[in-house]
C-alpha positions in Angstrom: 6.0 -0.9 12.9 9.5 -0.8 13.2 9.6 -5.0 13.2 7.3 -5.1 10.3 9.4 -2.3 7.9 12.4 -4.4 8.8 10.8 -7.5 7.2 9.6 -6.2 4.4 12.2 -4.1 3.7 14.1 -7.2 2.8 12.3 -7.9 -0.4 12.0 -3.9 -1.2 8.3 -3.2 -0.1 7.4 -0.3 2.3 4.8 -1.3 4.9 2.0 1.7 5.4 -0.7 0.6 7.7 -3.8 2.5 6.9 -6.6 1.1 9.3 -6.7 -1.6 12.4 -7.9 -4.9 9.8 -5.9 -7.6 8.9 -2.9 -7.7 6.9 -4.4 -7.0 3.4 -5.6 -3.4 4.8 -1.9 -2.1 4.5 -0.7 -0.5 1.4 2.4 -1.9 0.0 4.9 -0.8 -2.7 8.4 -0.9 -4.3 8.6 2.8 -4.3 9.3 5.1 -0.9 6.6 6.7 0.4 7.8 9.6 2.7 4.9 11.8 2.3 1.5 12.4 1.3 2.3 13.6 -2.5 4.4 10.7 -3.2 1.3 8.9 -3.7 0.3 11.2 -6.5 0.2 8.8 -9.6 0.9 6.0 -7.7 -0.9 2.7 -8.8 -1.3 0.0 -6.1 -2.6 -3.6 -5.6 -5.7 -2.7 -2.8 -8.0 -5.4 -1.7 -11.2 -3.1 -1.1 -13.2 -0.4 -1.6 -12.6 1.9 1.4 -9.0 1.1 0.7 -8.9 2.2 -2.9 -10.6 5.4 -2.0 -7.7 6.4 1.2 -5.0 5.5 -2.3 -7.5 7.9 -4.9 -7.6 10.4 -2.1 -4.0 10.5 -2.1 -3.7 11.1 -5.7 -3.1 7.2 -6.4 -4.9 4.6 -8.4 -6.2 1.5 -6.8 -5.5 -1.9 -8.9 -7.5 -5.0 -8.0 -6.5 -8.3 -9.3 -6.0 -11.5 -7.1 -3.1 -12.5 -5.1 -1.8 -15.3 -7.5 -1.8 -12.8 -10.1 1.3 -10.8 -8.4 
């Protein structure tokens, strides 16, 4: 995990892994995240449904639009 934060901590982007998929599963954002209510109001790229519920469970919005939209 350690490895992974360091890499894409270089362009800004905390890694969260949320589930043992591949790489889309993790959540990704711009923004810290050091605990459970800084995902209150939090909108987020998530690729599917179980994923978008974990982020409205957290008090987050899920946002789905394709890859070369980003």
């Amino acid at each position: 995990m350690e490895l992974a934060q360091e890499l894409y901590g270089k362009y800004g982007i905390v890694w969260f892994p949320h589930s043992v998929t591949g790489p889309e599963s993790g959540m990704r954002s711009n923004k810290a995240v050091k605990k459970g209510d800084d995902y209150k109001g939090l909108k987020m790229r998530q690729c599917g449904r179980v994923q978008a519920k974990i982020l409205q469970d957290l008090g987050g919005s899920a946002i789905f639009m394709p890859g070369a939209e980003i």
